[in-house]
Legacy VTK file of the C-alpha trace (Angstrom):
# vtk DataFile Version 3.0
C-alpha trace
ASCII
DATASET POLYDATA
POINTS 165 float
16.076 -27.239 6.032
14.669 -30.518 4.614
11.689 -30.466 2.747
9.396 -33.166 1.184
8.420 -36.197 2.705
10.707 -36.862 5.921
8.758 -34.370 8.055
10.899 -35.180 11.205
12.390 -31.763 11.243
8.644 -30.334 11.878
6.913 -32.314 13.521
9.104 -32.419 16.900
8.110 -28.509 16.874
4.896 -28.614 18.854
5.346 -24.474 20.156
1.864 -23.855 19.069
-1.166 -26.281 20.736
-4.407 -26.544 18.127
-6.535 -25.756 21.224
-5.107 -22.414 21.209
-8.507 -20.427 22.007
-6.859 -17.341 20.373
-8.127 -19.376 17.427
-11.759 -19.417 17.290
-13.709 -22.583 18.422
-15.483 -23.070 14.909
-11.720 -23.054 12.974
-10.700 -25.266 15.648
-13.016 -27.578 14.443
-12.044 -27.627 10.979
-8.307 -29.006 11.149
-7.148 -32.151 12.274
-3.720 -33.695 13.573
-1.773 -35.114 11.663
0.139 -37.576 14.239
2.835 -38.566 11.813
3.901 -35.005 10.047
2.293 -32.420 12.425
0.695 -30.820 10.227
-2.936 -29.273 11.566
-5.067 -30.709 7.980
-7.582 -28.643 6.866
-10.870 -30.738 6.546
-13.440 -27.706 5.787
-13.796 -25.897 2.249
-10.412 -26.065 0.428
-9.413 -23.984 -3.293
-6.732 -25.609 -4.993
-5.329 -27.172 -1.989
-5.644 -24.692 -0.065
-8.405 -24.123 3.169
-11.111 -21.514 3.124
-12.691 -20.312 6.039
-15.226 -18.054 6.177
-14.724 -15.226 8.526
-16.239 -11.639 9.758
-18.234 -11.855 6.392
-15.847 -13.129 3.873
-13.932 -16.000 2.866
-10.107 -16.094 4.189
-7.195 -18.472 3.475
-7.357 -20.991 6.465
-3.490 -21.049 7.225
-3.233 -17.299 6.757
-5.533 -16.844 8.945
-4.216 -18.984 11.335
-0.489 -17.318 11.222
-1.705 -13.952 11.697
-4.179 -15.121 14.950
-1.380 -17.018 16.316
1.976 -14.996 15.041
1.858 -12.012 13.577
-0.085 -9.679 10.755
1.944 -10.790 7.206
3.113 -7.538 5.396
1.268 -7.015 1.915
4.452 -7.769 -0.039
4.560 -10.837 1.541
3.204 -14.628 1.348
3.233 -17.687 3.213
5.656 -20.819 2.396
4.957 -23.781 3.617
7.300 -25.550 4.968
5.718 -29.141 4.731
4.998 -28.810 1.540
1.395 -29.543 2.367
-0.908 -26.399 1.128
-4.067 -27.904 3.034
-2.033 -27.764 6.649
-2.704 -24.933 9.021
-0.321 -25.204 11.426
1.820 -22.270 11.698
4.931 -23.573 12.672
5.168 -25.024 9.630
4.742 -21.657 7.863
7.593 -18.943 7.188
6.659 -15.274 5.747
8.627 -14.770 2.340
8.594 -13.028 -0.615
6.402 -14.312 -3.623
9.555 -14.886 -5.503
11.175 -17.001 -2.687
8.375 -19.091 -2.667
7.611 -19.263 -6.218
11.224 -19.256 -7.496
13.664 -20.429 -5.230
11.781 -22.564 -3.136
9.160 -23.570 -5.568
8.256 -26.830 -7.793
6.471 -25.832 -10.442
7.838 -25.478 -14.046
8.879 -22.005 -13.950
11.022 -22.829 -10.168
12.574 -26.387 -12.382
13.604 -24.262 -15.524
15.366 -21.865 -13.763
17.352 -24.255 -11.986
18.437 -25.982 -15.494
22.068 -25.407 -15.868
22.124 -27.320 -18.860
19.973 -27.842 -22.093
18.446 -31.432 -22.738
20.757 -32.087 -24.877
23.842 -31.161 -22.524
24.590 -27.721 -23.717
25.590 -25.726 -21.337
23.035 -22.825 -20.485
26.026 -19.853 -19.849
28.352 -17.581 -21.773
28.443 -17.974 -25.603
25.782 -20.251 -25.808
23.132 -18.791 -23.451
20.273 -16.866 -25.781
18.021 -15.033 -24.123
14.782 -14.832 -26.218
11.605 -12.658 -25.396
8.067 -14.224 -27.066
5.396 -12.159 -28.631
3.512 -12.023 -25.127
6.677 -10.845 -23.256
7.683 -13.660 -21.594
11.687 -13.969 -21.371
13.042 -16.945 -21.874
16.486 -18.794 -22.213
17.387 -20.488 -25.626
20.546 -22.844 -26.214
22.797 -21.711 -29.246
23.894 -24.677 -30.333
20.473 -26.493 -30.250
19.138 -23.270 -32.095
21.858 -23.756 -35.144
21.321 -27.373 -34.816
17.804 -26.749 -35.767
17.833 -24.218 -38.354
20.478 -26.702 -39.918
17.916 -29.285 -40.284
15.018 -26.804 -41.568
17.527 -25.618 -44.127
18.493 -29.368 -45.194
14.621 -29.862 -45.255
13.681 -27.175 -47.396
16.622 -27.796 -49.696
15.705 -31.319 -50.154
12.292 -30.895 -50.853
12.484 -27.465 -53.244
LINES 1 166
165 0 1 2 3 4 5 6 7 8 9 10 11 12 13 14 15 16 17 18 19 20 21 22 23 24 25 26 27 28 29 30 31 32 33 34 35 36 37 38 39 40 41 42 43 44 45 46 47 48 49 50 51 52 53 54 55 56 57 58 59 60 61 62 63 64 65 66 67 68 69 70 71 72 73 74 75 76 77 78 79 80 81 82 83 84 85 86 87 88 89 90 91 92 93 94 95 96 97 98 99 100 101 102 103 104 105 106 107 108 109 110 111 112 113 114 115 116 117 118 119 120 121 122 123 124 125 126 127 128 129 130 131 132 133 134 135 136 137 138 139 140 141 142 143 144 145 146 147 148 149 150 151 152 153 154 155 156 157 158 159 160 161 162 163 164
């Protein structure tokens, strides 16, 4: 499925109506149209992108919120992607219930999602076999290392300190 800006794929999917009363009247309120992507925007309280609405006295995540009224209940292992891409929409037709790694790792965009994807080093080194180190830091975190940058490196530190001793 296509992701990103060319929202055509979504927005000709129109099986839920934003005048759905099973949604109350006051959250109604809260989300516009979007005539171009589809996407219901969130216009009340967002948090990092992402709409609040306050709810049977507590604060809820809008497009949650609006899955589970109009879908179904999302399992506690699980967590909403967004299709769009857009974390402020509420529509949930453009939501699918994943795993956190799905939509962290395979699906995602952030750093951790690009680096994993990296089948090469920035210097062209392949990231596999013989030359794939895997390195764990002082906090834990695991991390992949490429051999021949590494001896490239400790060359240079070694031609350093040898030229300055």
């Amino acid at each position: 499925m296509m992701r990103g800006p060319n929202m055509q794929h979504l927005k000709g999917s129109d099986m839920h109506s934003p005048n759905d009363t099973r949604l109350p009247e006051r959250f109604r309120a809260q989300f516009v149209v979007n005539n171009e992507t589809g996407c219901w925007e969130w216009q009340g309280h967002l948090d990092v992108g992402y709409g609040r609405y306050w709810l049977d006295g507590k604060t809820q995540l809008a497009h949650r919120l609006a899955y589970t009224l109009l879908i179904s209940d999302i399992p506690d292992d699980l967590v909403i992607d967004h299709l769009c891409r857009v974390r402020h929409c509420v529509y949930p037709d453009h939501m699918e219930v994943v795993t956190a790694y799905g939509n962290t790792i395979v699906r995602g965009r952030g750093p951790i999602a690009m680096n994993l994807h990296k089948t090469h080093c920035k210097r062209g080194h392949p990231f596999s076999g013989e030359n794939l180190k895997i390195r764990v830091s002082k906090n834990g975190r695991i991390g992949r290392a490429c051999k021949a940058c590494s001896r490239d490196a400790s060359a240079r530190y070694a031609k350093d300190v040898k030229a300055n001793a």
